[in-house]
PDB file of N, CA, C and O in Angstrom:
ATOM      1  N   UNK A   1     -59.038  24.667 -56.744  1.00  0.00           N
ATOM      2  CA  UNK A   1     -59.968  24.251 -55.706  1.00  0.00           C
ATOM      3  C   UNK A   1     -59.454  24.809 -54.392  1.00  0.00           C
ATOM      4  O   UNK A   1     -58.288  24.803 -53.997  1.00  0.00           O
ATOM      5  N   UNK A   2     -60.623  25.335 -53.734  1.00  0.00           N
ATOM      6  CA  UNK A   2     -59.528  26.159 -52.070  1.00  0.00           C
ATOM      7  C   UNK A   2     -61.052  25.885 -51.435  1.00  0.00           C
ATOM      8  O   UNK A   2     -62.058  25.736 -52.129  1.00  0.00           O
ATOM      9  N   UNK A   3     -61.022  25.855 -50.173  1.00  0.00           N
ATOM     10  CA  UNK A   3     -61.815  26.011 -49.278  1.00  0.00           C
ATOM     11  C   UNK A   3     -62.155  27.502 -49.247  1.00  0.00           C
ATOM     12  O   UNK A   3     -61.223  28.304 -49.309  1.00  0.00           O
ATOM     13  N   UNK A   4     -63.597  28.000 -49.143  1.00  0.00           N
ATOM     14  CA  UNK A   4     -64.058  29.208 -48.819  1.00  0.00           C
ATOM     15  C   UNK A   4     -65.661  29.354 -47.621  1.00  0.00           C
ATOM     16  O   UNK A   4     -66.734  29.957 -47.615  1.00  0.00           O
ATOM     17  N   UNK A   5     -64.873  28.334 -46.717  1.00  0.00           N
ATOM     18  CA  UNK A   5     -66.137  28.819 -45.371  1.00  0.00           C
ATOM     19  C   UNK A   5     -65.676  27.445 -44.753  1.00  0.00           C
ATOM     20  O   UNK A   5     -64.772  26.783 -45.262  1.00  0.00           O
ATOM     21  N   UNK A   6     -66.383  27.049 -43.581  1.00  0.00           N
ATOM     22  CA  UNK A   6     -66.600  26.114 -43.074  1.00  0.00           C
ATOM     23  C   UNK A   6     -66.440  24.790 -44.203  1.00  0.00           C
ATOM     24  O   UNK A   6     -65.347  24.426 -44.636  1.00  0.00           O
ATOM     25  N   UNK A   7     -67.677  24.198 -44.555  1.00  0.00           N
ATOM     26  CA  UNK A   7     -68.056  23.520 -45.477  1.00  0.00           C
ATOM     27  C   UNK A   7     -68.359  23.768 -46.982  1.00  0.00           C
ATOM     28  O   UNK A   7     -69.035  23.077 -47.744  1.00  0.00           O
ATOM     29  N   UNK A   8     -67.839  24.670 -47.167  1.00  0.00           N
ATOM     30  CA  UNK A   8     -67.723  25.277 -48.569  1.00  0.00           C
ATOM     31  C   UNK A   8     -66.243  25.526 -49.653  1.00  0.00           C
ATOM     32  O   UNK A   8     -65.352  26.258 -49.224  1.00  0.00           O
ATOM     33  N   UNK A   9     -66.098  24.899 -50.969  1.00  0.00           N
ATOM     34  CA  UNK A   9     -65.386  24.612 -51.500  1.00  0.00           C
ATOM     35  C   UNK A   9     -65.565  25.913 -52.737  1.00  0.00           C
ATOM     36  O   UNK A   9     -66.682  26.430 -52.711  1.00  0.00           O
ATOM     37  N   UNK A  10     -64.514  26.527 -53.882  1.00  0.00           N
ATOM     38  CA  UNK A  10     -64.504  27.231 -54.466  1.00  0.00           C
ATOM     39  C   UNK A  10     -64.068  26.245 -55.743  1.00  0.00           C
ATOM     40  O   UNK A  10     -62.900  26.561 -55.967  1.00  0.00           O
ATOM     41  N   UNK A  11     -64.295  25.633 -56.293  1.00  0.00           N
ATOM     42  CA  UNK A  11     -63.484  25.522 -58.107  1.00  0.00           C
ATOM     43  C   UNK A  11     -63.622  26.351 -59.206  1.00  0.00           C
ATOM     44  O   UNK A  11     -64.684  26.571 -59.789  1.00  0.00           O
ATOM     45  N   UNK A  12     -62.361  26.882 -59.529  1.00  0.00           N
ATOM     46  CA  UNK A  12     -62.248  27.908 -60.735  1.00  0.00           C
ATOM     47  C   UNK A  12     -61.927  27.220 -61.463  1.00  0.00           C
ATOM     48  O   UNK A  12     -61.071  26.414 -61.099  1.00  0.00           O
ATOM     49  N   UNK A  13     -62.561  27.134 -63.270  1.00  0.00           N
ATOM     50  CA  UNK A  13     -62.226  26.152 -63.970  1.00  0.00           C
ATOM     51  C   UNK A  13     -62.028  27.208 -64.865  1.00  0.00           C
ATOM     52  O   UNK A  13     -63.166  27.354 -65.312  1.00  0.00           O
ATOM     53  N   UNK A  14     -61.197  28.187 -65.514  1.00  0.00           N
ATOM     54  CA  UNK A  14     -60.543  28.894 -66.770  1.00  0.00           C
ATOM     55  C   UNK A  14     -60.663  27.609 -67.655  1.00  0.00           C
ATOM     56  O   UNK A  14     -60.322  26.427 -67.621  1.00  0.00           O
ATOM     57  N   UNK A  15     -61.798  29.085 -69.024  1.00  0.00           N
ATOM     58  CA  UNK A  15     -61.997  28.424 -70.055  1.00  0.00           C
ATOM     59  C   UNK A  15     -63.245  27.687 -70.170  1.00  0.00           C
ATOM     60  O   UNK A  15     -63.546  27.370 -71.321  1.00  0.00           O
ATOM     61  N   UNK A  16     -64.118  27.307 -69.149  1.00  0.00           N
ATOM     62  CA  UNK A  16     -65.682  26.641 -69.206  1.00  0.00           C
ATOM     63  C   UNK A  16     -66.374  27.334 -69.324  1.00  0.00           C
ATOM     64  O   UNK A  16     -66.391  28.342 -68.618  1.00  0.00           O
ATOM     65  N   UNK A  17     -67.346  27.077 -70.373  1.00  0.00           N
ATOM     66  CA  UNK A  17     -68.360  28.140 -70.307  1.00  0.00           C
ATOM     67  C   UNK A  17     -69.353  27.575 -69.016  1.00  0.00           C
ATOM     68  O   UNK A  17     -68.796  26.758 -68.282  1.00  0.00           O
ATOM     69  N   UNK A  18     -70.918  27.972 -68.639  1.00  0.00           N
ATOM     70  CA  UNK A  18     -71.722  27.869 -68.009  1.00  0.00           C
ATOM     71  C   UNK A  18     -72.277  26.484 -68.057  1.00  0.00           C
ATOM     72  O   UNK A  18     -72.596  25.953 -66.993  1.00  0.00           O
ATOM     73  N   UNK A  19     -72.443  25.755 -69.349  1.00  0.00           N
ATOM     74  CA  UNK A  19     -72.996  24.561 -69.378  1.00  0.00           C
ATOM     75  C   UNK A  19     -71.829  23.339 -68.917  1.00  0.00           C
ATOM     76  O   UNK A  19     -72.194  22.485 -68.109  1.00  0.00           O
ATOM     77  N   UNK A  20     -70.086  23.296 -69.601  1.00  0.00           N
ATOM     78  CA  UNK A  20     -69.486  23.031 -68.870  1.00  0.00           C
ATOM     79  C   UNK A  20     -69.342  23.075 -67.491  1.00  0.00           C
ATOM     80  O   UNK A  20     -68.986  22.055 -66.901  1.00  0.00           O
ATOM     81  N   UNK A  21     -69.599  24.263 -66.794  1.00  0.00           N
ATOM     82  CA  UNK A  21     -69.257  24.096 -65.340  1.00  0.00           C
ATOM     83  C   UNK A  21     -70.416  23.206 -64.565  1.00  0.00           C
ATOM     84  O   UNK A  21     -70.211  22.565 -63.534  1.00  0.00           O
ATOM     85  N   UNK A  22     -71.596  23.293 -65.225  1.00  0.00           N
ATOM     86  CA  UNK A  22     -72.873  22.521 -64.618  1.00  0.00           C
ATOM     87  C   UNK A  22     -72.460  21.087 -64.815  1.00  0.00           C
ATOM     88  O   UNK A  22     -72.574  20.298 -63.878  1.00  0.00           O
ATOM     89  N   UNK A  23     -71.944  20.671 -66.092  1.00  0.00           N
ATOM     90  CA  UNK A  23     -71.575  19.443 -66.137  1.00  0.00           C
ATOM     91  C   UNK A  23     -70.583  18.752 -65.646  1.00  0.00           C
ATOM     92  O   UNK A  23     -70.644  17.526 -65.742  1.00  0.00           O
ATOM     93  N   UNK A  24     -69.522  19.331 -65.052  1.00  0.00           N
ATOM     94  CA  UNK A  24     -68.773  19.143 -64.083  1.00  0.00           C
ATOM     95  C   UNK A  24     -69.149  19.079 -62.646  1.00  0.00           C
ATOM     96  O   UNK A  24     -68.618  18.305 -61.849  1.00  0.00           O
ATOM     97  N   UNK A  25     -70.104  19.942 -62.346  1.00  0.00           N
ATOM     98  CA  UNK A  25     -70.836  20.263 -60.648  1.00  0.00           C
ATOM     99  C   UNK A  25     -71.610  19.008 -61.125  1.00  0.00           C
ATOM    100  O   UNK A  25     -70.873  18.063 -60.847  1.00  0.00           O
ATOM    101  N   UNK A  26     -72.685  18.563 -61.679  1.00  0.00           N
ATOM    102  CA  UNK A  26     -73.316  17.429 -61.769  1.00  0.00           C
ATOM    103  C   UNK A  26     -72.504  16.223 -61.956  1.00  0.00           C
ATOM    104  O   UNK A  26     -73.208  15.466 -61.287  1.00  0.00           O
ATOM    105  N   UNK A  27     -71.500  15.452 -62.390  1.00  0.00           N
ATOM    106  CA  UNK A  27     -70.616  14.485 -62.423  1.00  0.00           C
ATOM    107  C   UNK A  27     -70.108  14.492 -61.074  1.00  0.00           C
ATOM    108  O   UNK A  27     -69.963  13.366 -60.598  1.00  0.00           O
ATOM    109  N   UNK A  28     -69.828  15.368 -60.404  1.00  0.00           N
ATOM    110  CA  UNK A  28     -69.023  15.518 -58.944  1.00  0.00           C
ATOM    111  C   UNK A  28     -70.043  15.173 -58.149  1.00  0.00           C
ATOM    112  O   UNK A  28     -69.804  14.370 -57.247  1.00  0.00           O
ATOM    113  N   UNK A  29     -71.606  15.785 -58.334  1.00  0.00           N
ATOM    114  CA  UNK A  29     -72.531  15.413 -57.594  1.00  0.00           C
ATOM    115  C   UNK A  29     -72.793  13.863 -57.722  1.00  0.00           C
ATOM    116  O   UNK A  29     -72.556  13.177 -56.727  1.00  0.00           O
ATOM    117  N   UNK A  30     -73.238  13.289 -58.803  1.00  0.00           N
ATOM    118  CA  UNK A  30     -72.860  12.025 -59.003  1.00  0.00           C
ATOM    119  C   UNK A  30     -71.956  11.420 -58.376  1.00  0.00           C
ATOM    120  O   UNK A  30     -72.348  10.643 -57.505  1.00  0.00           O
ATOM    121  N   UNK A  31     -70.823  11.527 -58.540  1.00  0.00           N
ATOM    122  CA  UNK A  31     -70.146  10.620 -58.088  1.00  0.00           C
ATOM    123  C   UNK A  31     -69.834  10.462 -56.532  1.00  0.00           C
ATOM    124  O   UNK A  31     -69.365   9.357 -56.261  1.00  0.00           O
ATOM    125  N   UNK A  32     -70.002  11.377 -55.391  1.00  0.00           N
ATOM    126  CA  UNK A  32     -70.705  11.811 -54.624  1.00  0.00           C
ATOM    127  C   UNK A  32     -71.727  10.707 -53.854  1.00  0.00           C
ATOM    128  O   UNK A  32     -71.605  10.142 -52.767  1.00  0.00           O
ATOM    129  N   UNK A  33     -72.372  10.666 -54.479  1.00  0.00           N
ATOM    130  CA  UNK A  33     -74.172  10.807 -54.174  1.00  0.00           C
ATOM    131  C   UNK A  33     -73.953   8.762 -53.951  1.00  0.00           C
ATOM    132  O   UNK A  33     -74.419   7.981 -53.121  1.00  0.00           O
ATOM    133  N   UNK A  34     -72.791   8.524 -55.462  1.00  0.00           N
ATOM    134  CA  UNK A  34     -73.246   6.967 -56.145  1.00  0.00           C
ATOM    135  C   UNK A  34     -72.338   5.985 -54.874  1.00  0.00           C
ATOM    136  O   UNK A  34     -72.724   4.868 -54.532  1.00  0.00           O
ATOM    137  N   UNK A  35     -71.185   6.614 -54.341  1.00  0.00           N
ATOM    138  CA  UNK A  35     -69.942   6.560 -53.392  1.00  0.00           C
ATOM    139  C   UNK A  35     -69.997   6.108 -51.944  1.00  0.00           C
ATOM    140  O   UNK A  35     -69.959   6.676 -50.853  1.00  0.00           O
ATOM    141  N   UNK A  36     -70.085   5.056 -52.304  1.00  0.00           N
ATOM    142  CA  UNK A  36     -69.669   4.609 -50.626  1.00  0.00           C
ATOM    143  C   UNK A  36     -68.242   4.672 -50.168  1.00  0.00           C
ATOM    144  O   UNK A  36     -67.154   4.494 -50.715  1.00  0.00           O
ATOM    145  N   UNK A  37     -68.844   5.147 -48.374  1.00  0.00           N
ATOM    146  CA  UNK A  37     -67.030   5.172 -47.804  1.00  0.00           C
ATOM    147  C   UNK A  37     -67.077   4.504 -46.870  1.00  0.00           C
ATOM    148  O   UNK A  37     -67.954   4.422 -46.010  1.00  0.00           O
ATOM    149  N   UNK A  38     -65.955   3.884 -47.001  1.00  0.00           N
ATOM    150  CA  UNK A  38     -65.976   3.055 -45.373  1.00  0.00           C
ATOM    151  C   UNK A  38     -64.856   3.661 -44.434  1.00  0.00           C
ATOM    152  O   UNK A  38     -63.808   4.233 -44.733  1.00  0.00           O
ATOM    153  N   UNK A  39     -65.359   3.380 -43.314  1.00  0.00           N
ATOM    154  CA  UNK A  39     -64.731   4.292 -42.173  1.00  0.00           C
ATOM    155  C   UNK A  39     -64.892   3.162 -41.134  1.00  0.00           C
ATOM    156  O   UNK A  39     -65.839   3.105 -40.350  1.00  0.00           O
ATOM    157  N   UNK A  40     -63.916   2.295 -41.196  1.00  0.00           N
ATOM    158  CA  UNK A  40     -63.880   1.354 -39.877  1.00  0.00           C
ATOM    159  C   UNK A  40     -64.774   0.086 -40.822  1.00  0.00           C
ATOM    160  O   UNK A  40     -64.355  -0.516 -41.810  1.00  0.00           O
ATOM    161  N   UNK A  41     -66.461  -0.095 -39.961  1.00  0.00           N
ATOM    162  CA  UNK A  41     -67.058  -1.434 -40.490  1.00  0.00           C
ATOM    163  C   UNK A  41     -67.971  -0.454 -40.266  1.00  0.00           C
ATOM    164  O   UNK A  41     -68.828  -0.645 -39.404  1.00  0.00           O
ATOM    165  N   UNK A  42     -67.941   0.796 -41.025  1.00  0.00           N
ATOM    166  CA  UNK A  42     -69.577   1.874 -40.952  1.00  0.00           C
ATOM    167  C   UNK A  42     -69.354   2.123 -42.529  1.00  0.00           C
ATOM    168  O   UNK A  42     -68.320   2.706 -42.854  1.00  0.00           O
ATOM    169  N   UNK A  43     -70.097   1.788 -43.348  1.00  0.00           N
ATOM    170  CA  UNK A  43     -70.435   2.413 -44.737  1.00  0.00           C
ATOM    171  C   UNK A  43     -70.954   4.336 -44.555  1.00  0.00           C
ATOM    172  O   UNK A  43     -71.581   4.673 -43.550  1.00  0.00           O
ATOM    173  N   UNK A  44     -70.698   5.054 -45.301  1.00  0.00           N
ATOM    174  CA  UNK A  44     -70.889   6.300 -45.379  1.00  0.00           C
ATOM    175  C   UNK A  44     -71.332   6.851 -46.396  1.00  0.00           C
ATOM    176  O   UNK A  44     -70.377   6.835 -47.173  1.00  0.00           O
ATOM    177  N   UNK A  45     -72.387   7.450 -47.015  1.00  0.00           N
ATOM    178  CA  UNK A  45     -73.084   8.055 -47.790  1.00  0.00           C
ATOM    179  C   UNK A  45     -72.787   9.568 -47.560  1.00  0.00           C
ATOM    180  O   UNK A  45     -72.768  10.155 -46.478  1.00  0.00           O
ATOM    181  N   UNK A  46     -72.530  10.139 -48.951  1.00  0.00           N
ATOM    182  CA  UNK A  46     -72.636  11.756 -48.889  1.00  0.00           C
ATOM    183  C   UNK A  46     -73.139  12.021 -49.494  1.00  0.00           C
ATOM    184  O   UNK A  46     -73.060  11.414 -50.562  1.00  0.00           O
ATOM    185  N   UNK A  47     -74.001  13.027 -49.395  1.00  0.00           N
ATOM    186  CA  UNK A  47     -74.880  14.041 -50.812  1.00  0.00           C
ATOM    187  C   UNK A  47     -74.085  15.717 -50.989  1.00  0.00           C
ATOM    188  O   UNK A  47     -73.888  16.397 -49.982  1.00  0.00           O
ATOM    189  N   UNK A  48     -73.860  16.003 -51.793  1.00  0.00           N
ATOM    190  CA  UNK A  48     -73.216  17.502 -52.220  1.00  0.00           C
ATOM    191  C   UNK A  48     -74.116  18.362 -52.978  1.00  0.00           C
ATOM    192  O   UNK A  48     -74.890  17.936 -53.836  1.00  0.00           O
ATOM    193  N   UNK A  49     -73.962  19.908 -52.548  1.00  0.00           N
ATOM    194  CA  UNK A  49     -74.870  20.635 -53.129  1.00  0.00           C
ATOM    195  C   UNK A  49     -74.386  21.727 -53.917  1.00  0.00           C
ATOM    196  O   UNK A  49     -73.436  22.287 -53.371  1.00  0.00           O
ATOM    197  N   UNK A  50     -74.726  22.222 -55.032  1.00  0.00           N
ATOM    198  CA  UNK A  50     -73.633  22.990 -56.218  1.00  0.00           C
ATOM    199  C   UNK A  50     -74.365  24.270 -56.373  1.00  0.00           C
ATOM    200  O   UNK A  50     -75.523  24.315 -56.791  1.00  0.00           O
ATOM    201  N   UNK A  51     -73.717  25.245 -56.052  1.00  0.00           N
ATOM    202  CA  UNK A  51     -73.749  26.698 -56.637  1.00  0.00           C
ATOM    203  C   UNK A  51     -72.702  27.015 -57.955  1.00  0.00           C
ATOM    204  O   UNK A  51     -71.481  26.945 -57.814  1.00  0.00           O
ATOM    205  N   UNK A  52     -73.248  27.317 -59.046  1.00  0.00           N
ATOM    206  CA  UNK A  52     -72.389  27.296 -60.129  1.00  0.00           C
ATOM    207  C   UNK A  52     -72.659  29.084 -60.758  1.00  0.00           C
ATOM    208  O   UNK A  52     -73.679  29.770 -60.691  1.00  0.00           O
ATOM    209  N   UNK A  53     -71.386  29.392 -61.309  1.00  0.00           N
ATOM    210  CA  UNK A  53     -72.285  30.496 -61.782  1.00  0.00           C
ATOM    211  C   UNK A  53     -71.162  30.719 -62.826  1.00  0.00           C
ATOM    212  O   UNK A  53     -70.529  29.678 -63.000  1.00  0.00           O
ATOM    213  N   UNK A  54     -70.654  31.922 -63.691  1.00  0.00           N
ATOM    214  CA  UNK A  54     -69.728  32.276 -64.477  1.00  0.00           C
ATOM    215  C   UNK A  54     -69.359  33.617 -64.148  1.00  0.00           C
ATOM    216  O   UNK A  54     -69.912  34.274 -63.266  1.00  0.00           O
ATOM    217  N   UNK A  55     -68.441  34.005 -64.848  1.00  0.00           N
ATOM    218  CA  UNK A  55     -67.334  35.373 -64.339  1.00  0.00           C
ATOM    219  C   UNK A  55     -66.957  35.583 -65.950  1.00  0.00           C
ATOM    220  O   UNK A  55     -66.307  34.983 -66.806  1.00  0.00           O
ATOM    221  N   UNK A  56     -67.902  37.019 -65.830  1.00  0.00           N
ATOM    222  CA  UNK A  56     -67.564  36.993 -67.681  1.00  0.00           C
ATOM    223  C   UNK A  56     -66.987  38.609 -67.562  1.00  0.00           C
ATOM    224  O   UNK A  56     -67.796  39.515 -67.359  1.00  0.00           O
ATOM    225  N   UNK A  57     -65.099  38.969 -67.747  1.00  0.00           N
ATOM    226  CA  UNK A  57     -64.363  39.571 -67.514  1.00  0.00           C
ATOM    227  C   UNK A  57     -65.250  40.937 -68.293  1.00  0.00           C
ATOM    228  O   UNK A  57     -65.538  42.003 -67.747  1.00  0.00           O
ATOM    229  N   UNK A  58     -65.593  40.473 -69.872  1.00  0.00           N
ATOM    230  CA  UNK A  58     -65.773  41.572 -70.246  1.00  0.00           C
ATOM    231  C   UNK A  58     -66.598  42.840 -69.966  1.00  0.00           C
ATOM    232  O   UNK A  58     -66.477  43.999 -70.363  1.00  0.00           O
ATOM    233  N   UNK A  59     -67.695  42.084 -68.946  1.00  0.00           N
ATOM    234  CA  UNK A  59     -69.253  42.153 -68.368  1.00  0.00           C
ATOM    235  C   UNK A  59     -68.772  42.931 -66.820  1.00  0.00           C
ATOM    236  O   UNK A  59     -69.548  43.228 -65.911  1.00  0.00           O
ATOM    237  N   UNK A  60     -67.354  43.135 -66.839  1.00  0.00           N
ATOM    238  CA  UNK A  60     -66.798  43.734 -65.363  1.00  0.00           C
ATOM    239  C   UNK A  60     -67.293  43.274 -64.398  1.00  0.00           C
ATOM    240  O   UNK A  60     -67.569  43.987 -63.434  1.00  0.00           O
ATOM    241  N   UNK A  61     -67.588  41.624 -64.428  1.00  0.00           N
ATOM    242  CA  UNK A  61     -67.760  41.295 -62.827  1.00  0.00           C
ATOM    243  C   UNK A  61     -66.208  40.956 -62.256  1.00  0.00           C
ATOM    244  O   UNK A  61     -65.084  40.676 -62.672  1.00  0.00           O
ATOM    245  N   UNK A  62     -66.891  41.165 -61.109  1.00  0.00           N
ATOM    246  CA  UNK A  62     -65.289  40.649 -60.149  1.00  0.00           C
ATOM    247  C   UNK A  62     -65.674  38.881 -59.825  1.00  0.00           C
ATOM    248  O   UNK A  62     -66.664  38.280 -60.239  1.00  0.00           O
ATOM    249  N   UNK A  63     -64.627  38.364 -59.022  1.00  0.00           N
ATOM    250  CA  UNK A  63     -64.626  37.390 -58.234  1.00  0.00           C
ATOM    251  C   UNK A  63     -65.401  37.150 -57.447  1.00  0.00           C
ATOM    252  O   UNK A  63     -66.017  36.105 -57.235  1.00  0.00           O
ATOM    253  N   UNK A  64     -65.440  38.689 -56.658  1.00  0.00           N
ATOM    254  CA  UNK A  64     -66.673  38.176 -55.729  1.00  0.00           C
ATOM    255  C   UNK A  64     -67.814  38.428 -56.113  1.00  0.00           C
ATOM    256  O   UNK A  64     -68.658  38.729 -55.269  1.00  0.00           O
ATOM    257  N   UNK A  65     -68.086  38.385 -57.219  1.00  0.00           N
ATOM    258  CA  UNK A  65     -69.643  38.872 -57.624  1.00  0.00           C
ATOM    259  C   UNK A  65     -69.615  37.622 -58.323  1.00  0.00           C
ATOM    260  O   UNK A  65     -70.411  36.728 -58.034  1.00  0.00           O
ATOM    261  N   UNK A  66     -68.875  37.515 -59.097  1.00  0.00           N
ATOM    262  CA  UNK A  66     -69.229  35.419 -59.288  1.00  0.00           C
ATOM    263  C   UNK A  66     -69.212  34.533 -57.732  1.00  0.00           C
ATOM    264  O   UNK A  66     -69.977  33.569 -57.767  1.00  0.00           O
ATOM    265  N   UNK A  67     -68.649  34.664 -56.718  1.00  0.00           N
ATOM    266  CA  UNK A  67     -68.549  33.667 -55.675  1.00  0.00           C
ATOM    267  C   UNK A  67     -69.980  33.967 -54.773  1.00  0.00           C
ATOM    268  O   UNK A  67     -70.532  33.021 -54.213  1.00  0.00           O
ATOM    269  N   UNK A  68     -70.560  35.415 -54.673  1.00  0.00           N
ATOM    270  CA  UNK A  68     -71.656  35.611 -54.344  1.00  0.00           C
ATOM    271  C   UNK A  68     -72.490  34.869 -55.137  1.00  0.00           C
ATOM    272  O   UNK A  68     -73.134  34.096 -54.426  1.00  0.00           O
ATOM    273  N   UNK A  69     -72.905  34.708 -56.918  1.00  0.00           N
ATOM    274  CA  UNK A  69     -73.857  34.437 -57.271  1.00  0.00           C
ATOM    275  C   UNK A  69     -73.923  33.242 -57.022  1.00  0.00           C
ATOM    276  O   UNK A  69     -75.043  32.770 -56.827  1.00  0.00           O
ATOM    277  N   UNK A  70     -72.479  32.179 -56.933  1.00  0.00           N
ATOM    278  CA  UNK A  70     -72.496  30.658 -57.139  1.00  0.00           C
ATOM    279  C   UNK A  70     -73.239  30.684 -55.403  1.00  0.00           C
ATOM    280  O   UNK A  70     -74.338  30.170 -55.192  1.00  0.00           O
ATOM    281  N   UNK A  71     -72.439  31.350 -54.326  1.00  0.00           N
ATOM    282  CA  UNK A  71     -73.091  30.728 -53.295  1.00  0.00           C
ATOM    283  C   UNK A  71     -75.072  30.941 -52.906  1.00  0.00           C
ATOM    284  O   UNK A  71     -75.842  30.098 -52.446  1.00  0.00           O
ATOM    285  N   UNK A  72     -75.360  32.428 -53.335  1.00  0.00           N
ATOM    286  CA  UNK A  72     -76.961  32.246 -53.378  1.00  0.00           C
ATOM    287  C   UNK A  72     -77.296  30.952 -54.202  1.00  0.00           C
ATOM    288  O   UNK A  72     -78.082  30.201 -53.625  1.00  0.00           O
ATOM    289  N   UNK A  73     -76.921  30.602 -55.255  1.00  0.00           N
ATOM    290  CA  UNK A  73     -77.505  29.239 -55.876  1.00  0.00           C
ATOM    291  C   UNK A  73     -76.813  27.876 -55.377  1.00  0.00           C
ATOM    292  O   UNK A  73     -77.211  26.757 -55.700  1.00  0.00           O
ATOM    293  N   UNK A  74     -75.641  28.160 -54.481  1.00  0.00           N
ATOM    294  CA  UNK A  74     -75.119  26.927 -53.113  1.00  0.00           C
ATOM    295  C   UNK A  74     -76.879  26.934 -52.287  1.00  0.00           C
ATOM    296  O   UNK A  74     -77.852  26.282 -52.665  1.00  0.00           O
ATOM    297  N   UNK A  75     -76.818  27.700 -51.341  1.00  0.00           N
ATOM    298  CA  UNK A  75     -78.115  28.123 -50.481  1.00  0.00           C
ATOM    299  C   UNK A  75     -79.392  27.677 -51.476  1.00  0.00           C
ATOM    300  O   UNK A  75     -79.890  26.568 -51.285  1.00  0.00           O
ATOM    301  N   UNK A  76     -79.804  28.348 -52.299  1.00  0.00           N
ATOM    302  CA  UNK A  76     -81.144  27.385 -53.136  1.00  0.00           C
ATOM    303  C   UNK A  76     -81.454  25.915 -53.099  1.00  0.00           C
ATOM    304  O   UNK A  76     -82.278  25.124 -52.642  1.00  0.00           O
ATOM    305  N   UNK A  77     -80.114  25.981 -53.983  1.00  0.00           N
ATOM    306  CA  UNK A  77     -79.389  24.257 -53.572  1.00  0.00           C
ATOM    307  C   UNK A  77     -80.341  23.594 -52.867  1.00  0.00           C
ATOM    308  O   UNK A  77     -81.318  22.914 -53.182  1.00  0.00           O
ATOM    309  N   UNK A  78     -79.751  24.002 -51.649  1.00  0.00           N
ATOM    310  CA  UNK A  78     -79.868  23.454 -50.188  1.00  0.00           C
ATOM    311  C   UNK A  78     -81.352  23.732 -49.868  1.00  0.00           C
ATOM    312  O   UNK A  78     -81.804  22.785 -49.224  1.00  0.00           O
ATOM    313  N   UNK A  79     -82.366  24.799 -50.112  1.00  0.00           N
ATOM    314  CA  UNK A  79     -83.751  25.434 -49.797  1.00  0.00           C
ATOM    315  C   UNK A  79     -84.960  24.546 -50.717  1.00  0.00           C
ATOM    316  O   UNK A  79     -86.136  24.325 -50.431  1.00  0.00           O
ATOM    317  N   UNK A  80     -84.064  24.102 -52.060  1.00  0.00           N
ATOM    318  CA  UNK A  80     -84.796  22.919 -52.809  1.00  0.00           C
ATOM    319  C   UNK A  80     -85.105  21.618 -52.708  1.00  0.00           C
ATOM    320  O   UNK A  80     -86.013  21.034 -53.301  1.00  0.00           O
ATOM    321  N   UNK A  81     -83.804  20.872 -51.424  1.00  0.00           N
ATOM    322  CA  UNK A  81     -83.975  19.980 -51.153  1.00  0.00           C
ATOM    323  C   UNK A  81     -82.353  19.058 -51.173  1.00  0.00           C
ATOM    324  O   UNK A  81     -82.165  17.842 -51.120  1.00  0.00           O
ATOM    325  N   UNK A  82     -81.644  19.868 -51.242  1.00  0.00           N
ATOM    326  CA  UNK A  82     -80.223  19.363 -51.050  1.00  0.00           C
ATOM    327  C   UNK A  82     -79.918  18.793 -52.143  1.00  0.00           C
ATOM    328  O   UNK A  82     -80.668  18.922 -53.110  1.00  0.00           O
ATOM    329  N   UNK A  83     -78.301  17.750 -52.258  1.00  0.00           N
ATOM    330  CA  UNK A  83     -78.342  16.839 -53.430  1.00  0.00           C
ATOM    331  C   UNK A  83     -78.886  17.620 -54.769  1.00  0.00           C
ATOM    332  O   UNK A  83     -79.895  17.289 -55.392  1.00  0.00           O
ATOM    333  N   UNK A  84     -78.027  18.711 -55.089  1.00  0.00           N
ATOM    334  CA  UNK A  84     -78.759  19.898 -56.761  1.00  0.00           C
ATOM    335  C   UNK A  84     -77.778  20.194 -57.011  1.00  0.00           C
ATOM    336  O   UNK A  84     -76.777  20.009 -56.318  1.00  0.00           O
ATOM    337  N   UNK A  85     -77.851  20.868 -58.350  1.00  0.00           N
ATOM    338  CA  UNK A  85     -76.834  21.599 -58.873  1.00  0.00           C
ATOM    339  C   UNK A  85     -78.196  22.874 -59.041  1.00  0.00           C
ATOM    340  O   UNK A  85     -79.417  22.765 -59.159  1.00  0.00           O
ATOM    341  N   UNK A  86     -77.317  23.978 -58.981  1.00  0.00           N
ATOM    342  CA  UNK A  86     -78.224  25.185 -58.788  1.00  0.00           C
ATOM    343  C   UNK A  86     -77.313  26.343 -59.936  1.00  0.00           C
ATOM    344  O   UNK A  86     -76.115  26.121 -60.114  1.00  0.00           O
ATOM    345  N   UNK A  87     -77.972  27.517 -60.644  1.00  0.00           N
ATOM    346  CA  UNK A  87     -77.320  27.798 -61.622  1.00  0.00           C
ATOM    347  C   UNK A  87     -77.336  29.155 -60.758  1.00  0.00           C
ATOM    348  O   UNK A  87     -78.196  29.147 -59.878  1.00  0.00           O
ATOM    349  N   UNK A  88     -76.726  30.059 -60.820  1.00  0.00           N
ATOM    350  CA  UNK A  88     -76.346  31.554 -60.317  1.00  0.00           C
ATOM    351  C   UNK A  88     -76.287  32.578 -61.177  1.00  0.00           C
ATOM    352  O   UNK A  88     -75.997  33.705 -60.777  1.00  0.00           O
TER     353      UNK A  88
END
């Protein structure tokens, strides 16, 4: 997990295929979404938005051609209505 922008997070999970990684971006969104925080005597709600995609070595993509596809489907995400998991 590393930060890659402002508000943007990277998780590399070696070994998930595509439906794994969605089911992981959706559980995170969940838990997320279900999560209250308290900050003083203010309750806090967050919603998170998921660009997911895969990096299939044999197929010669690079890194950044997986981190490009996950973030266009980050941005969809967000163009659909926030609170998504989006596939890349």
């Amino acid at each position: 997990l590393c930060r890659h922008g402002g508000e943007e997070f990277v998780l590399l999970l070696p070994e998930t295929n595509l439906q794994g990684a969605v089911k992981i971006a959706e559980s995170l969104r969940l838990e997320f979404q279900n999560h209250t925080y308290a900050l003083g005597e203010t309750n806090i709600h967050f919603t998170a938005s998921f660009g997911v995609s895969t990096l299939d070595i044999g197929l010669a993509s690079t890194l950044e051609e997986g981190i490009k596809r996950a973030d266009d489907a980050l941005y969809r995400a967000k163009r659909l209505g926030k609170n998504k998991v989006e596939v890349g």
